[in-house]
N, C-alpha and C positions, 0 to 999 in steps of 0.2 A: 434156712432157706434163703436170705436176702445175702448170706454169703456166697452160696452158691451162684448164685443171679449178679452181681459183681463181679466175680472170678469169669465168669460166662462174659458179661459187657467187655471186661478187660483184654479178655483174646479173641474178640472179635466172634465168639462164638452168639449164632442166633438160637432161641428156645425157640421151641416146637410149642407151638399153641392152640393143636390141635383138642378138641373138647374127648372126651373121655367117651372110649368106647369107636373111635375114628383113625383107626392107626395106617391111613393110607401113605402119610406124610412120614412114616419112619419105620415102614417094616421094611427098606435093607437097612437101617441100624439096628433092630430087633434082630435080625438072622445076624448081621457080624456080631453082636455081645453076645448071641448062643450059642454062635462057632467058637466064638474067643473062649468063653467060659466053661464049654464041654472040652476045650483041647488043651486048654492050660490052666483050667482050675480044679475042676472037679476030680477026685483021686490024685488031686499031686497037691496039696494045702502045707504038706511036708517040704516040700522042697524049695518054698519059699521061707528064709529065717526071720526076713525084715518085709516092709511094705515097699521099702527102696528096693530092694530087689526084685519082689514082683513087678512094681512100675518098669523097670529098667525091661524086663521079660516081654511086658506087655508093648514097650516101645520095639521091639524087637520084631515083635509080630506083625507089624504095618507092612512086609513084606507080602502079606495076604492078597490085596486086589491085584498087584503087578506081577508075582510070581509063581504065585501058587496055581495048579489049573486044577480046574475042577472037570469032573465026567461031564456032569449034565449042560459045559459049556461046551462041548466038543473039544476035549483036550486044552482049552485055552485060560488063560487065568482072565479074571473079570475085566480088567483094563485091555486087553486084546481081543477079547470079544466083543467090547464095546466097541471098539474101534476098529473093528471090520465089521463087524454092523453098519456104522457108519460110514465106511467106505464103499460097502456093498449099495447101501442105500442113494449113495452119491451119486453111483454107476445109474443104478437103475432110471434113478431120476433124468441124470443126463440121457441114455438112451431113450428113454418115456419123451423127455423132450425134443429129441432129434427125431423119432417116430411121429410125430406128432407136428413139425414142422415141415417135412416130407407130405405128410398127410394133406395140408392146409395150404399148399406152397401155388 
């Protein structure tokens, strides 16, 4: 465990310290290790010979947020959907604010 926690400090990674039973703080890392692991682990344990190969596979798959699209985002992969959300939400704002200066003027 205190290796883990090291390895962690050293690449800048933060642990989740969420108490047990509170998984608000890491269910989309819970959904990507269950996509990860339903699409390139389970019935394929074969096809990796070494553990250096599956790491190397697994680095492979980081193409997941940025190009992959998913249905339920409306054809978009999760990084372009975020980012027209966000842009959508910009809009809105801005016009929210121009209506709203109109209004009070």
């Amino acid at each position: 465990m205190e290796y883990c926690l090291i390895r962690l400090k050293n690449k800048g990674i933060k642990q989740s310290m969420s108490k047990k039973g509170n998984s608000m703080d890491n269910d989309m890392m819970e959904n990507f290790f269950g996509l990860l692991k339903t699409e390139m682990l389970y019935d394929q344990e074969n096809n990796y010979k070494t553990i250096d190969e599956l790491i190397l596979t697994i680095d492979d798959y980081k193409y997941y947020n940025y190009d992959r699209i998913k249905v339920k985002l409306k054809g978009l992969s999760p990084v372009n959907y975020r980012l027209q959300s966000s842009i959508l939400n910009s809009f809105i704002n801005c016009l929210n604010l121009r209506a709203f200066t109109v209004l009070f003027q």
